[in-house]
SEMARNU-663760 format. One line per 8 residues: number of its first residue (from 1); their letters; for each residue x, y, z of C-alpha. Coordinates in steps of 0.1 Angstrom, whole numbers. Layout:
<pts>
NUM> a> X,Y,Z ~ ...
</pts>
This chain:
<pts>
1> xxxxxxxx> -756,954,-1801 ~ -760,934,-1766 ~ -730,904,-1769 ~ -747,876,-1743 ~ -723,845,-1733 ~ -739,814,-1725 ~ -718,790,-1700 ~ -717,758,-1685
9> xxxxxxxx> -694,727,-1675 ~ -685,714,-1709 ~ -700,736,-1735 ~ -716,700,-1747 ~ -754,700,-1734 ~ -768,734,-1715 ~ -750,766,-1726 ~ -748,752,-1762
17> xxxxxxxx> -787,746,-1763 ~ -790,783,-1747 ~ -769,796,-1779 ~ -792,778,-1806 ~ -824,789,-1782 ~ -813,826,-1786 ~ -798,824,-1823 ~ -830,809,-1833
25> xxxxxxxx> -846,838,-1810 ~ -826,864,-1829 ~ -831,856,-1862 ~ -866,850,-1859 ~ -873,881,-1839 ~ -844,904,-1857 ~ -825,909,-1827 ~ -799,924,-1836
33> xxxxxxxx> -776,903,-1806 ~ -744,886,-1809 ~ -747,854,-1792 ~ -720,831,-1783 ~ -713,801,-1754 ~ -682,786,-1734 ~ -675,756,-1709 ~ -656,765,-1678
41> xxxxxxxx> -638,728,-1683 ~ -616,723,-1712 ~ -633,686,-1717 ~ -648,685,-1752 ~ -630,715,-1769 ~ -637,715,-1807 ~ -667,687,-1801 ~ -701,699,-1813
49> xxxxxxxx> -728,697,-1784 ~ -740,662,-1769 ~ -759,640,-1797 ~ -789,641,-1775 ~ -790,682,-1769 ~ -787,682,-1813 ~ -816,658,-1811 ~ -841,676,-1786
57> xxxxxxxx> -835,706,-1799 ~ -838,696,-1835 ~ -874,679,-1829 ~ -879,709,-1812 ~ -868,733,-1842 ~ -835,742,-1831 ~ -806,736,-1851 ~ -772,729,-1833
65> xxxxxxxx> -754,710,-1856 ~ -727,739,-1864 ~ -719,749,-1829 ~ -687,736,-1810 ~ -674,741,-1776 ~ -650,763,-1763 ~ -635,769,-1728 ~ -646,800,-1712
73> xxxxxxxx> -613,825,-1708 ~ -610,856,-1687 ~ -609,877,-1724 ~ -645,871,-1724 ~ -651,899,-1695 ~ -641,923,-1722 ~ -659,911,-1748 ~ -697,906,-1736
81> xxxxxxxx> -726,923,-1722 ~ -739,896,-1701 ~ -726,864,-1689 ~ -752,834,-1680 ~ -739,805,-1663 ~ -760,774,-1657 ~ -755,765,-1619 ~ -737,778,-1587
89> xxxxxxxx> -703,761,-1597 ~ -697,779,-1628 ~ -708,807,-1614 ~ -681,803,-1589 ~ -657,791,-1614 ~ -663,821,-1639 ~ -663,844,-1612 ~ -626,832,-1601
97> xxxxxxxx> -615,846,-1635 ~ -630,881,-1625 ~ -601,907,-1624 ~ -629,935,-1613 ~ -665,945,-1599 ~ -673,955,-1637 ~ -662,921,-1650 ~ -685,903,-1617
105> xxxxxxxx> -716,924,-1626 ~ -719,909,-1660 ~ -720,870,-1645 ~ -753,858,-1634 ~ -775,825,-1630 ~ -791,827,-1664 ~ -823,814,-1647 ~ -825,847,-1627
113> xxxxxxxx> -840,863,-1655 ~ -872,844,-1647 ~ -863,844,-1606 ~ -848,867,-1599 ~ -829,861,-1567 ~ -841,829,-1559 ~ -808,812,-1572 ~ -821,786,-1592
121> xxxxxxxx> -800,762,-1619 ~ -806,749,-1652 ~ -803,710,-1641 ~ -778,692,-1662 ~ -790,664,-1683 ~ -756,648,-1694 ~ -761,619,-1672 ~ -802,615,-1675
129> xxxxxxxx> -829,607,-1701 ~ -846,618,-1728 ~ -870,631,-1708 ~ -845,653,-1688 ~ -834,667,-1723 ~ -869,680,-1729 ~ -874,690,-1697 ~ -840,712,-1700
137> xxxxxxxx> -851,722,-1734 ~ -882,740,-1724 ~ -869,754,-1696 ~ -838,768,-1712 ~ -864,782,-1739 ~ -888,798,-1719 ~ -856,818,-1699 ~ -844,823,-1738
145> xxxxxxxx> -878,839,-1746 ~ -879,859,-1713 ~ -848,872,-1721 ~ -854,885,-1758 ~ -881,903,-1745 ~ -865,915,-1720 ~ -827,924,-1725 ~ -814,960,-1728
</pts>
């Protein structure tokens, strides 16, 4: 069963919405994946996701009401398959906590799987509109969807 970690800043708005995305995914699809995410700050341990990220992705279909953040820990090398961050400074930050080249093999953009190479982040809506929490929603489902049909 492929174990995928979702991670961003504060576990409150992007990496949360990726978890709900890919549980929805899983049990709609019977996936068979464990699915879990993580903040690389300790800011809003215990806090469920942003009121706004519960909203879009409820009108959206996506319950998030039951997740809560958690800080991403080096322990989490061991325990998943893949690691998606959500911009170059988590990626940086998670990859500080690397004690090997297996551990930094499993960290990548998460938008790679739809660009590969090309670098790209998931923009951060935290300090935007509504309209940047849809926009974030549909393009954190569409690399959700890629990936579900994708992953190995």
């Amino acid at each position: 069963m492929p174990k995928i970690l979702f991670v961003c800043l504060g576990n409150i708005c992007r990496s949360p919405l990726a978890e709900g995305i890919m549980l929805h995914l899983n049990e709609k699809h019977d996936l068979k994946l464990e699915i879990d995410s993580a903040g690389t700050a300790s800011y809003h341990i215990g806090e469920a996701p942003d009121d706004r990220t519960i909203a879009n992705a409820k009108k959206n279909g996506v319950d998030l009401s039951k997740l809560r953040a958690r800080q991403f820990s080096a322990s989490d090398f061991d325990k998943f398959d893949f690691i998606y961050v959500m911009d170059k400074n988590n990626l940086k930050n998670v990859l500080s906590l690397a004690k090997n080249d297996s551990h930094k093999q499993k960290v990548s953009l998460f938008l790679d799987t739809l660009h590969p190479g090309e670098n790209l982040e998931v923009p951060d809506p935290y300090y935007g509109t509504e309209k940047n929490f849809e926009e974030v929603f549909q393009l954190v489902y569409k690399a959700c969807d890629h990936l579900r049909v994708n992953i190995k």
